[in-house]
N, C-alpha and C positions, 0 to 999 in steps of 0.2 A: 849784564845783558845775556850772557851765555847761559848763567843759571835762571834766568826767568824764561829763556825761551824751552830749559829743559824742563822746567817744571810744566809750563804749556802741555810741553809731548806729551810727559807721564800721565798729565793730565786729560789729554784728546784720548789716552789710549787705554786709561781710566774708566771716560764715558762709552767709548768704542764698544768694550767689553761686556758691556750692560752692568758693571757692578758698582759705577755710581747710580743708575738710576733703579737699582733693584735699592741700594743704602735710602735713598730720597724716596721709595715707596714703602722701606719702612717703616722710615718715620712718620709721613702721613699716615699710616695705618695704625700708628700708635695715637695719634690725632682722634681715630675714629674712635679704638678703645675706650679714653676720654670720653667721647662724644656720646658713646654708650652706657658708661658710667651712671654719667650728667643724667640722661633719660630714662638710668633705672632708678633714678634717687629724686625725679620728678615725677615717676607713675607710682614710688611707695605707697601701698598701702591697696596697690589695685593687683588684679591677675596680671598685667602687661609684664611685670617684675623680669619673669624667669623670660621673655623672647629680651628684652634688655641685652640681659646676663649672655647670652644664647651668642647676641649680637657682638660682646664685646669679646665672647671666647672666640668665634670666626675671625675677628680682626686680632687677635692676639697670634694665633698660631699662624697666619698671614704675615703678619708681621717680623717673625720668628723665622719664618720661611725665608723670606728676603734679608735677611738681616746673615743667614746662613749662605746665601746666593752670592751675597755683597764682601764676605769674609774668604767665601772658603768655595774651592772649585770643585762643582757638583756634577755628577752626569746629567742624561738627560731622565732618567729611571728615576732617580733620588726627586727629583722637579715634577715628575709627573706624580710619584706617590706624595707630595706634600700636597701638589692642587686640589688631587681627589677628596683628601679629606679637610683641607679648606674648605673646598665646595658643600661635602657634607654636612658641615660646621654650618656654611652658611644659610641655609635652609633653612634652618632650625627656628629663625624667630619667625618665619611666616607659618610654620605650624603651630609653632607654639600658642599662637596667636586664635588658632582655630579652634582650642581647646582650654581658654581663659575664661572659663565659667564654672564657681565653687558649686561642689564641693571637689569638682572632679580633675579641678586643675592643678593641684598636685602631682597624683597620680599619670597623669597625662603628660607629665616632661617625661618619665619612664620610657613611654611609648615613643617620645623625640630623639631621647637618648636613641633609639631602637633604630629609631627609622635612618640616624647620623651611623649607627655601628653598619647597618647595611650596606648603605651604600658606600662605608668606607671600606667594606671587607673583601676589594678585590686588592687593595694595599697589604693586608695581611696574607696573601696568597704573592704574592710579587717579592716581599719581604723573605716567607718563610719556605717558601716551597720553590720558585722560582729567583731566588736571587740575581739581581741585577737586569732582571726583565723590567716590563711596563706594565701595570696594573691594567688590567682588563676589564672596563667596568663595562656591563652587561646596556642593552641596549635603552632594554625599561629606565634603567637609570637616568642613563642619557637625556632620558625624553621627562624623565620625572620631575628634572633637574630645572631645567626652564619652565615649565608649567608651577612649580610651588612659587618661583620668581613670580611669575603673570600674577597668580593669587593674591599673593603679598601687594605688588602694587593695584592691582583693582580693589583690595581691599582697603586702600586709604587713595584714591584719585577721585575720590568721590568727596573728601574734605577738604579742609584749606591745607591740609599739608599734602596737597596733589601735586605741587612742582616738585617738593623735597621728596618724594617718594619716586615720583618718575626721576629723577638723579641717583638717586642708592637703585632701582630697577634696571639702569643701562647701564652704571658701573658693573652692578650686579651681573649681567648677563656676559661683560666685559672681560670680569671677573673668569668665569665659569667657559669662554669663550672654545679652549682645548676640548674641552668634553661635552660638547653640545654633539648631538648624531651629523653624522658627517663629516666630523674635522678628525682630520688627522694628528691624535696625540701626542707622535713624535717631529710633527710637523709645525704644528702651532708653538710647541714649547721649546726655545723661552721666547716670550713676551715680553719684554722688559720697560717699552713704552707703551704698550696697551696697557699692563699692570699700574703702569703710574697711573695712567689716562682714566684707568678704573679706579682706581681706591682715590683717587684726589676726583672726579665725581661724587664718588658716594660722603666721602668725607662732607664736601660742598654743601650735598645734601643736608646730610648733619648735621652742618653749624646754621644751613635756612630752617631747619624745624626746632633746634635749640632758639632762635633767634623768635620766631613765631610763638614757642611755648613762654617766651619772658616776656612777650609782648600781652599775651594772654592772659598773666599772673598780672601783672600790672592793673591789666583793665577789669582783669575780676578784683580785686584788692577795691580797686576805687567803687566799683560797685558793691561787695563788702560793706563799703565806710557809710554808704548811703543810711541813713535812720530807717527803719520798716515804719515808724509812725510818719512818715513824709510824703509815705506811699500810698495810694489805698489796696485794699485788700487784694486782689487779682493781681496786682501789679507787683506784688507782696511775692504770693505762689508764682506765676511769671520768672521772675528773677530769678528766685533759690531755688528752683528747679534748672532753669538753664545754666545758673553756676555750676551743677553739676553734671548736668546730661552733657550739652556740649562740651569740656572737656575728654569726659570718659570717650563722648564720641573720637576726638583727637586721638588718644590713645588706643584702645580698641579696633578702631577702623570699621567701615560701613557693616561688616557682616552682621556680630554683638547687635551693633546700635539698633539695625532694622528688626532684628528678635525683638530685643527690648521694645522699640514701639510697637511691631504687633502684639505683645502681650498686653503693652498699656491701653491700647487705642480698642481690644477687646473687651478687656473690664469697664473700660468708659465704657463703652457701647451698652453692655448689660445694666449697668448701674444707674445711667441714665446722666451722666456727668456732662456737662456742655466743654466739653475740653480734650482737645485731642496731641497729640505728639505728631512731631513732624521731624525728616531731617534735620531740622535748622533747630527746633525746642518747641518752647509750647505753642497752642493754639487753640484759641476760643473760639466755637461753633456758635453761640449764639448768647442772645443778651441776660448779660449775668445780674440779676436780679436776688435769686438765695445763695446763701455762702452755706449753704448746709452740708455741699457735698466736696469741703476742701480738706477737709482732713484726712477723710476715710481716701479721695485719691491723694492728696502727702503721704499717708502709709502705705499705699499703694506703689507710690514713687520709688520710696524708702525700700520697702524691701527688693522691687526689680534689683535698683542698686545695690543690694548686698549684697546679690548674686556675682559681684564682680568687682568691689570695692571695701573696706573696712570702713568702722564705725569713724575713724581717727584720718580718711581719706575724705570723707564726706564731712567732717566737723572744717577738714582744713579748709574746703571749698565750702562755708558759708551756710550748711546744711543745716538749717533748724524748724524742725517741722510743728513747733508751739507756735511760730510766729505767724502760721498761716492758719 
């Protein structure tokens, strides 16, 4: 009895400390890394790839942070310079995002990289020049920091992955909380039940749009299985275009997407096609009578999509532009 009620103590004084619930935001944070994997290895073959990657480097070094919090007694300087460049990290898929149109989106994680060294560079000033101070991140920062948050989720509240984005956007801010203009860095930090409260949101998030993306694979597969001679024609083009647009819409997020239909719904217009792009995929303007103008717009399709997909991302979603 003695020794369970000492184990109790150690244990309330365990949780007291914050360095069980920094150990248990860990591990969820390692959940998300997972989670991020999962999602780069279901956008292969598109530009989303590298915000993936982006995502699960944020939740790694997060993780690594608390993992360090939960082991080993940190000041409050050490906590502040790891959030900053957490934060930094975390940014990174909503630009990356911004700049997911070949050929230039390669070169464009460079500029992420950039934009993460920036703002983490008041850590390297705190490190090396001012040891054992608090990173001073400049004000612009501050204010930069929640506005690429807003971006990221306005840029997919607009799809069906609008709850799962609004959950990773209030973790996110959750997250990011110490360094918003106004708060007091040495004052907010530690965190230790808003950090859970954050990363096990966004995680949440996570598992509803990996959950949503299986359900999607599913019901495109079955559609897949359909015969094209079952169909008639329009209903043909119809399909294998929305197999692939809505997806990429999924991944991309509303920005992409809306390009992409203004470009297509411009060449319809000149070419005289009774077919338009919407939000949601295709759309017939009027009674379809010749089929003369479905292939030249399937190549039209085709190449939008290739501006942000490979030949081997569009083959797996059911893309075959002979059938139409």
């Amino acid at each position: 009895m003695l020794t369970e009620i000492f184990l109790l103590l150690r244990l309330e004084a365990f949780v007291d400390n914050g360095q069980f619930l920094a150990l248990l935001s860990s591990a969820v944070a390692l959940v998300f890394v997972t989670l991020s994997c999962c999602a780069a290895w279901f956008a292969r073959g598109s530009t989303a790839v590298p915000a993936a990657l982006w995502s699960a480097a944020a939740a790694f070094v997060f993780a690594l942070s608390m993992l360090q919090q939960a082991t080993v007694e940190i000041d409050i300087a050490a906590m502040a310079i790891h959030r900053v460049v957490v934060a930094a990290l975390s940014v990174c898929p909503a630009m990356s995002l911004l700049g997911a149109k070949k050929p230039q989106h390669g070169v464009w994680q460079f500029i992420v990289a950039t934009l993460a060294a920036v703002l983490a560079l008041p850590t390297a000033s705190a490190i090396l020049i001012r040891p054992g101070s608090l990173p001073d991140l400049h004000i612009l920062g501050r204010v930069l920091l929640p506005i690429l948050v807003t971006v990221g989720w306005m840029n997919f509240v607009g799809t069906s992955r609008s709850i799962a984005a609004t959950l990773i956007a209030v973790g996110h801010i959750s997250l990011i909380w110490p360094l918003l203009p106004g708060i007091q860095l040495e004052a907010a930090l530690p965190q230790a039940v808003l950090d859970l409260a954050a990363i096990s949101c966004m995680t949440f998030g996570g598992v509803l749009a990996l959950i949503q993306t299986l359900v999607a694979l599913s019901k495109r597969r079955v559609a897949q299985a359909v015969s094209d001679k079952s169909l008639e024609k329009n209903a043909v083009f119809e399909s294998r275009v929305n197999n692939c647009f809505v997806p990429l819409r999924e991944t991309l997020g509303a920005a992409w997407t809306l390009r992409l239909i203004e470009r297509f719904d411009l060449l319809a217009t000149r070419r005289g096609w009774p077919v338009r792009l919407t939000f949601k995929g295709v759309k017939f303007t009027q009674d379809l009578q010749s089929l003369n103008w479905q292939p030249d717009a399937a190549r039209a399709v085709e190449a939008l999509l290739r501006r942000f997909v490979s030949a081997g991302w569009l083959k797996r979603h059911g893309w075959n532009r002979s059938t139409m």
